[in-house]
C-alpha positions in Angstrom: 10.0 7.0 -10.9 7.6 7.2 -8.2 4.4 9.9 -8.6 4.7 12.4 -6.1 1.8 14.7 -4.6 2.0 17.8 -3.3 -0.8 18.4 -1.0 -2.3 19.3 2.1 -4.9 16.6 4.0 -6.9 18.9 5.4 -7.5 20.2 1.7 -11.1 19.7 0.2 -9.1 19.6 -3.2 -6.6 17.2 -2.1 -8.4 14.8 -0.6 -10.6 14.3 -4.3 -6.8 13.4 -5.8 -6.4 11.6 -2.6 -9.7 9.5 -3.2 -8.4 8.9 -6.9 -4.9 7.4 -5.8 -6.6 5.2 -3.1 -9.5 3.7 -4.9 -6.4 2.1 -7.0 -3.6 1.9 -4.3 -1.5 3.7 -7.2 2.0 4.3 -5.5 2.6 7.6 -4.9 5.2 9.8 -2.3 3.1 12.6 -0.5 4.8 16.2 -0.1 3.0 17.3 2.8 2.8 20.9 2.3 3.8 23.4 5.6 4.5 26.8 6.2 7.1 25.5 8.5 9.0 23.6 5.6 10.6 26.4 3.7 12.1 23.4 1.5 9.1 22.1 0.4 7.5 25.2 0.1 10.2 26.5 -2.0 9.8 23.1 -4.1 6.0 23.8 -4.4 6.1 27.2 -5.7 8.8 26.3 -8.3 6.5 23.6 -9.4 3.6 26.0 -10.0 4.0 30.0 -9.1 0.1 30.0 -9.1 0.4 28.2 -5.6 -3.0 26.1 -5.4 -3.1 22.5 -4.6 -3.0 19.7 -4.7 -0.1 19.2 -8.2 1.0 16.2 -9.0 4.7 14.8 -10.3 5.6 12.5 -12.5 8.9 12.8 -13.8 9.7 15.9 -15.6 5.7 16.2 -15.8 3.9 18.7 -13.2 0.0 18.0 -13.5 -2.2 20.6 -11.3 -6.0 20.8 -10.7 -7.5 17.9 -8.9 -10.0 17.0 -11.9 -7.0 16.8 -14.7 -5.0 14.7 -12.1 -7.6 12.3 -12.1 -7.9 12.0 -15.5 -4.0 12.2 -15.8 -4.0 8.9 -13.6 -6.4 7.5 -15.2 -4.7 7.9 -18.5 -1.2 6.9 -17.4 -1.7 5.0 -14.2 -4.7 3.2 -14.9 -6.3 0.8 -12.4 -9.5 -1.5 -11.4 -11.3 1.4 -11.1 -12.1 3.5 -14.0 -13.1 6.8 -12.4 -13.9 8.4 -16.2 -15.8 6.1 -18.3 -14.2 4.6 -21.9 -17.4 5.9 -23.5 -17.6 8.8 -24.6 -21.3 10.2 -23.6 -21.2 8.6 -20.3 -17.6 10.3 -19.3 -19.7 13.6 -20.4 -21.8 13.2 -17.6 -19.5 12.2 -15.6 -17.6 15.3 -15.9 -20.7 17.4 -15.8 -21.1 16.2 -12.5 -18.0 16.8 -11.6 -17.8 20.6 -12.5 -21.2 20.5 -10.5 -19.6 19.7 -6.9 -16.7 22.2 -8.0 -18.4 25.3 -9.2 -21.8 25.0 -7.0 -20.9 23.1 -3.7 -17.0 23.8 -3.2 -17.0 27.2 -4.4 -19.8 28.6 -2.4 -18.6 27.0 0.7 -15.0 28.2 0.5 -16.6 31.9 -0.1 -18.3 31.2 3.5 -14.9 29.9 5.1 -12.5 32.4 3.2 -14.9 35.2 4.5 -14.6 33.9 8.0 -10.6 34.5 7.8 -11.0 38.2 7.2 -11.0 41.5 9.9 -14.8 42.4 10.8 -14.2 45.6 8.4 -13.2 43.2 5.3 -15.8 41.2 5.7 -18.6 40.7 2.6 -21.7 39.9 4.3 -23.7 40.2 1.1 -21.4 37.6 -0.9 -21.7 35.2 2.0 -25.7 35.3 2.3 -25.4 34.8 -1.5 -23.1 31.9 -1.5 -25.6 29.9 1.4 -28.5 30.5 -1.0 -26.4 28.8 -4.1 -26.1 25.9 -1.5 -29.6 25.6 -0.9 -30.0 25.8 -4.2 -27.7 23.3 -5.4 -29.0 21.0 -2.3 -32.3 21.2 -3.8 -31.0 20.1 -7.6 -28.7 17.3 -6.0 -31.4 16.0 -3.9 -33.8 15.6 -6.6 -31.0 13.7 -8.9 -30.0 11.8 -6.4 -33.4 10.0 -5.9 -32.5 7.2 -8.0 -29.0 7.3 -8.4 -26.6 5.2 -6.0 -23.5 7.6 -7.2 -23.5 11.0 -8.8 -23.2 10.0 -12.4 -25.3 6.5 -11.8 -24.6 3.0 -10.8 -21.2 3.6 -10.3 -18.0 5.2 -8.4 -15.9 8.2 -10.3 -14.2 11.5 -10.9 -17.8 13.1 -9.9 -17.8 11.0 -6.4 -14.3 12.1 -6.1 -15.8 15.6 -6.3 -18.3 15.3 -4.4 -16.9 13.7 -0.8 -15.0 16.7 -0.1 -17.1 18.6 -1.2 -19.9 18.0 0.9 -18.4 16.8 3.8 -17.4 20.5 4.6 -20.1 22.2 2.6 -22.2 20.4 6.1 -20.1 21.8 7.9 -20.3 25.0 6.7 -23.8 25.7 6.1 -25.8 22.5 7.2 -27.9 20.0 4.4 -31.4 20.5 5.6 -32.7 17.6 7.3 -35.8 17.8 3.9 -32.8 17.0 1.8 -32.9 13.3 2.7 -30.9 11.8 -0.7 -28.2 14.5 -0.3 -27.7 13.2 3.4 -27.8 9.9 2.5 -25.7 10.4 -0.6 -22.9 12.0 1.5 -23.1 8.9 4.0 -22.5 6.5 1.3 -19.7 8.8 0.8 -18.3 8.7 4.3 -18.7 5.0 3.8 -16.3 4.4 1.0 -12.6 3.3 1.5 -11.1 5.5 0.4 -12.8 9.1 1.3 -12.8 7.1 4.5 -9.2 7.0 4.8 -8.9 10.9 4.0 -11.0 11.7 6.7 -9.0 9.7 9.0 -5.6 11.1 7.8 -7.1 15.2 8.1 -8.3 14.5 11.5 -4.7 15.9 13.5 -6.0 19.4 11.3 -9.9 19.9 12.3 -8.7 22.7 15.2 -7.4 24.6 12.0 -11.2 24.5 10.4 -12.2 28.6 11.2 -15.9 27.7 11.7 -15.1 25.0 14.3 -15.4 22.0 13.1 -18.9 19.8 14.6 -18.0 17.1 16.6 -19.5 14.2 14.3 -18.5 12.7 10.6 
């Protein structure tokens, strides 16, 4: 029975499952979520009440969160490229990267965009100037541990990369990577550059109106 993934492309946490199923060509039917689908959506929130994306299917399995997917495929649907390392130690760091671009990149930058959503009166100005200096901050750390690393756990491509594409790619959007930050920049170019990040980008184009910041004209 073919996987099925139920997902938005526009999402920041789809498109790392996205990356995962594409750096392996792993088979998979895609259940493009919309408001405008009560079927699907219905489907969806059977699936999981919680209602966050993307969740995968396999069967009479339902897998959600983007980082257990991964590692779910990886298990199950393994392919040329192991995005979480056989050994142990390595797959540590690997995942310690990974809750890196999730809990101090992503997070931050959603705050900014979810803030942007709300009525002028609604509106947290303190948690936003607060989530711009954990960027910074986390720009700063990432920039410094990038210097001699190709990919965010070392030599090569993973979970953490999967992480990180989205992640950055709107996070510069949201509240730029300083121009001093010259291995993040460059780090999220190589990123831009890959396959298949590259073909998520492509596929969320039709949605950058929806982006409530405006998305820039570039990337």
């Amino acid at each position: 029975m073919k996987l099925k993934l139920y997902a938005h492309p526009f999402s920041s946490y789809c498109q790392k499952a996205l990356i995962a199923l594409y750096e392996n060509s792993t088979p998979f039917e895609f259940r493009l979520l919309a408001h405008d689908d009560p079927q699907i959506m219905a489907e969806f929130a059977e699936l999981w009440p919680i209602r966050r994306f993307p969740v995968l299917v396999d069967g009479e399995r339902t897998v959600t969160e983007a980082s257990i997917i991964i590692e779910y495929l990886g298990l199950h649907y393994p392919g040329p490229v192991a995005l979480v390392p056989a050994d142990a130690r390595a797959a540590l760091d690997v995942r310690s990267m990974d809750r890196f671009f999730d809990n101090y990149i992503s997070t931050p930058q959603q705050k900014i965009v979810f803030d942007s959503l709300r009525s002028e009166a609604e509106r947290d100005a303190r948690g936003v100037t607060e989530a711009r200096a954990m960027l910074d901050t986390a720009y700063a750390w990432l920039d410094k541990t990038m210097a001699a690393r190709e990919w965010a756990a070392g030599d090569t491509f993973s979970l953490a990369d999967c992480a990180a594409a989205p992640a950055l790619f709107y996070a510069d959007w949201s509240h730029a990577i300083d121009p001093a930050f010259a291995h993040v920049r460059a780090y999220r170019e190589r990123l831009l550059a890959r396959p298949s990040f590259a073909r998520a980008v492509d596929e969320a184009r039709p949605y950058r109106p929806l982006f409530p910041l405006g998305a820039p004209d570039r990337d």
